[in-house]
C-alpha positions as CSV (number, residue, x, y, z in Angstrom):
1,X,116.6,27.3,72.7
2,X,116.5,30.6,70.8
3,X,113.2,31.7,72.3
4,X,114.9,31.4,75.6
5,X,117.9,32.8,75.0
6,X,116.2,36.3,73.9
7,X,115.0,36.6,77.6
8,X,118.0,37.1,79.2
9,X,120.9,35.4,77.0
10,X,120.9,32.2,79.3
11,X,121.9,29.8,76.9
12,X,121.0,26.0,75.9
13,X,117.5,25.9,77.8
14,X,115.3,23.2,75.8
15,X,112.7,23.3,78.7
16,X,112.3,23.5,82.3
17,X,110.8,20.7,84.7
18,X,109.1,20.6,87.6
19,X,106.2,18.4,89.7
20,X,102.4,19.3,91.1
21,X,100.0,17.5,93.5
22,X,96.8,16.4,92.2
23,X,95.1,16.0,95.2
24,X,92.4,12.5,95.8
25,X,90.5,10.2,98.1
26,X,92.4,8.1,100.0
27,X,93.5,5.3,97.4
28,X,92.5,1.2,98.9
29,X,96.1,0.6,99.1
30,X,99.1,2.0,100.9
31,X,97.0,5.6,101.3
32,X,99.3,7.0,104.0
33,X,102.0,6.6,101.3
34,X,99.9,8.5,99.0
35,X,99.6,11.8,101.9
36,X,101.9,15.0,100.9
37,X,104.1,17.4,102.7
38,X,100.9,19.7,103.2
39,X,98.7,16.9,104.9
40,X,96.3,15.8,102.1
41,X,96.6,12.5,99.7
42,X,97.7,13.5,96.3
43,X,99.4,11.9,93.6
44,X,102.5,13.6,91.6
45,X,102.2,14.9,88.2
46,X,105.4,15.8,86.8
47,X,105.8,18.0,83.6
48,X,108.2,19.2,81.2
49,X,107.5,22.4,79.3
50,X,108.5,24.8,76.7
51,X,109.2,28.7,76.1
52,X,105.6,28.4,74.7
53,X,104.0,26.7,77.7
54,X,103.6,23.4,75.8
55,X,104.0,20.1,78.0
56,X,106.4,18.0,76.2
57,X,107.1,15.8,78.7
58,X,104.4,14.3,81.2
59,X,104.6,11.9,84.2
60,X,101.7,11.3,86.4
61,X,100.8,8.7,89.3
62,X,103.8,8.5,91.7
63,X,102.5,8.9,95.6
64,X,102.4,12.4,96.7
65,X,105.0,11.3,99.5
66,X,107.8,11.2,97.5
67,X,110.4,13.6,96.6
68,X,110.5,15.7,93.0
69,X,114.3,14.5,92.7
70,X,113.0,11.1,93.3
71,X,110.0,11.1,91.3
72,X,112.1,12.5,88.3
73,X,114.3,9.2,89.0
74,X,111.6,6.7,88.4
75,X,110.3,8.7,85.5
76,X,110.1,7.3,81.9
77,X,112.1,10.2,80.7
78,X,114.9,9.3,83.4
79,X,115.4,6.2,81.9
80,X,115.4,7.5,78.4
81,X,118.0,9.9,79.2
82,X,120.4,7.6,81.3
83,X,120.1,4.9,78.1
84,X,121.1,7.5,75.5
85,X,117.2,7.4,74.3
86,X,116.9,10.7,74.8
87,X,119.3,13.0,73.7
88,X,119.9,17.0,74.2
89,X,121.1,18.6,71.2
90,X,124.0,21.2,71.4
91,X,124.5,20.2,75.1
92,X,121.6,22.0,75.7
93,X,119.7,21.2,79.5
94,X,116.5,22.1,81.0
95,X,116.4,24.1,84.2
96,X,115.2,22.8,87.7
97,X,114.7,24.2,91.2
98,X,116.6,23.6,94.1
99,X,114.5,20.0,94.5
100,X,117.0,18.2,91.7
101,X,120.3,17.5,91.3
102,X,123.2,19.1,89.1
103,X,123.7,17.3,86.0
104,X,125.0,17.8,82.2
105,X,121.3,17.5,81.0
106,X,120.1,19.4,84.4
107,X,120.9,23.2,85.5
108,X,120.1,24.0,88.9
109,X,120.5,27.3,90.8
110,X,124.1,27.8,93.3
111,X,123.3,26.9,97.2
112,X,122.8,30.5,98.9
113,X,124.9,30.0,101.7
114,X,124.9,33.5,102.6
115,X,128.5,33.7,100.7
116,X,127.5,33.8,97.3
117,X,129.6,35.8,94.6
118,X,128.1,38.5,92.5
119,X,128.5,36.2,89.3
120,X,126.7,33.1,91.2
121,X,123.9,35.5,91.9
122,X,123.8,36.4,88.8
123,X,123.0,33.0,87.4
124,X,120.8,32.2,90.0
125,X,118.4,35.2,89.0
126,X,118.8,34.9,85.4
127,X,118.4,31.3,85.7
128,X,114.8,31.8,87.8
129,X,113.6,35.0,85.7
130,X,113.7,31.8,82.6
131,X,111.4,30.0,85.1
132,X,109.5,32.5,86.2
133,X,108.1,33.2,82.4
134,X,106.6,30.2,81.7
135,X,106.2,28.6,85.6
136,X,102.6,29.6,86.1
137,X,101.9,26.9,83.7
138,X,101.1,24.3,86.0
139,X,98.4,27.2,87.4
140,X,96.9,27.2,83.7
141,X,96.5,23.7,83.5
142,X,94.5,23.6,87.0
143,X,92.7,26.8,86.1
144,X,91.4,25.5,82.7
145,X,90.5,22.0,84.2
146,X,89.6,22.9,87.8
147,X,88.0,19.1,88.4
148,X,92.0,18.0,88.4
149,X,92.7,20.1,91.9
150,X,90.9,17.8,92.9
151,X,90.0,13.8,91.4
152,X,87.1,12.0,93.7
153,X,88.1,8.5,92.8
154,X,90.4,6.1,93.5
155,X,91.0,4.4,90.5
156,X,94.3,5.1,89.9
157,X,94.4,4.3,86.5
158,X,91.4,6.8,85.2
159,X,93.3,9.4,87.4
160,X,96.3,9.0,85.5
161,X,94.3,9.4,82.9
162,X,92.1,12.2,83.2
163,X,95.4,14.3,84.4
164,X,97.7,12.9,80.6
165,X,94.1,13.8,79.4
166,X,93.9,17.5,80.6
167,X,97.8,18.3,79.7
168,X,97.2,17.3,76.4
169,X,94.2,18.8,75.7
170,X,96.0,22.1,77.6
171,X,98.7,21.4,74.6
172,X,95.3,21.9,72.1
173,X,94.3,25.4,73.6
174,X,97.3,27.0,73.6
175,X,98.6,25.8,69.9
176,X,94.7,27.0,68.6
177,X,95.4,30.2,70.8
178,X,92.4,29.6,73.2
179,X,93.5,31.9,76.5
180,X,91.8,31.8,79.5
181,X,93.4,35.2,81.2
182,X,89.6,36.5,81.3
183,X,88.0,33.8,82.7
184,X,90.4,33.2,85.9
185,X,92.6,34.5,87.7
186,X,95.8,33.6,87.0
187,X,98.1,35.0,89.8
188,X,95.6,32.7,92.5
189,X,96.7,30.0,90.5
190,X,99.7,30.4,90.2
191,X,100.2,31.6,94.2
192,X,98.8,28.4,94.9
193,X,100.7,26.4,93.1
194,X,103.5,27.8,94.6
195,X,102.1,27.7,98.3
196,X,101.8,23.9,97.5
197,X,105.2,23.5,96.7
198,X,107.3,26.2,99.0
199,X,108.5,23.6,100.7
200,X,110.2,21.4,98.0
201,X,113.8,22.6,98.5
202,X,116.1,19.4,99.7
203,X,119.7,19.2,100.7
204,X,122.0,17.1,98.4
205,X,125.2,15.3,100.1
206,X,127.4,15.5,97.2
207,X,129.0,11.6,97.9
208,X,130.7,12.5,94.2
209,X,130.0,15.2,92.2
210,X,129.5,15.6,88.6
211,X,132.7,17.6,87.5
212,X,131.7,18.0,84.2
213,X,127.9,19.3,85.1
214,X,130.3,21.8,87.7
215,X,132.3,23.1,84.8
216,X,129.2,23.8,82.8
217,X,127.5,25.7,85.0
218,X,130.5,27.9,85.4
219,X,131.3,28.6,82.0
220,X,127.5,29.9,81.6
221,X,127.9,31.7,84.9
222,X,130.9,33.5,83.5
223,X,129.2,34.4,79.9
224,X,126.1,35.5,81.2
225,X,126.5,39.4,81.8
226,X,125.8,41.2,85.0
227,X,123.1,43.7,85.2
């Protein structure tokens, strides 16, 4: 929380989450269910991560079909949050995209309706510079183990396991300190990891919203200072 807190003084991040297609052949069953927004069949890797680009959190096998909100929702770590498993310490959160919902546990970024205060701005840029320094890590993981852009099986169980396999073995570079800035290049992957997921952003119908999760993000919004 500290080492995220020196970016920009945006207080009680513990992580940030997000999800990545790991694209493969056409599984026996259900394979349409398995074909993304972009048109190729892929299934959904979802990680958590720290200030130090460390997957702490990993989630992989969902079709490629579904949603990030909704792949967070049938998620281990979903459950062990909702049953108390899982606790955030400090009523601290991690920070999403515009793909998730507003929670206690969850900060996302205010709707830009084109009417957005200065102060809301403000949040919403200091709130993506946090993700900005450590989202290219999905682009690291695909750069140091290019053979998951791209599994030719369909056995889903040894893709699931050769995707857990390369996060934690991406955990064991970066705590030993092995980079790979010199051997690719990291802005391709990182462009096409975004490219891949521009298209994420969904539109919540708030049926009853989360006071609470409201009020937080409003106090932070006001304590964060404006540039």
């Amino acid at each position: 929380m500290e080492a995220f807190k020196e970016i920009n003084e945006f207080e009680g991040v513990i992580g940030c989450i997000d999800g990545s297609h790991i694209g493969i052949l056409p599984p026996r069953e259900h394979p349409n269910s398995y074909v993304n927004r972009k048109g190729f069949h892929s299934v959904l890797l979802q990680g958590v991560w720290d200030n130090r680009k460390l997957f702490t959190h990993v989630y992989v096998g969902e079709p490629g079909s579904i949603h990030d909100s909704r792949l967070f929702e049938k998620s281990d770590l979903f459950e062990s949050i909702e049953s108390g498993e899982y606790e955030f310490p400090n009523n601290a959160h991690i920070l999403v995209d515009s793909a998730y919902k507003l929670s206690d546990y969850m900060m996302v970024g205010f709707k830009n309706n084109n009417n957005l205060t200065n102060r809301q701005k403000n949040f919403n840029a200091k709130l993506s510079q946090v993700r900005v320094c450590i989202e290219n890590t999905f682009g690291l993981l695909k750069g140091r183990f290019r053979r998951i852009k791209f599994l030719e099986t369909v056995r889903m169980d040894l893709i699931c396991l050769l995707v857990f396999s390369a996060c934690l073995l991406h955990n064991i570079c970066v705590l030993n300190g092995d980079g790979i800035d010199d051997l690719i290049d990291v802005n391709q992957e990182v462009e096409e990891e975004r490219d891949q997921n521009e298209e994420n952003e969904f539109i919540f119908v708030n049926t009853r919203q989360n006071q609470p999760a409201i009020a937080k993000r409003l106090r932070i919004m006001s304590e964060l200072q404006i540039d």
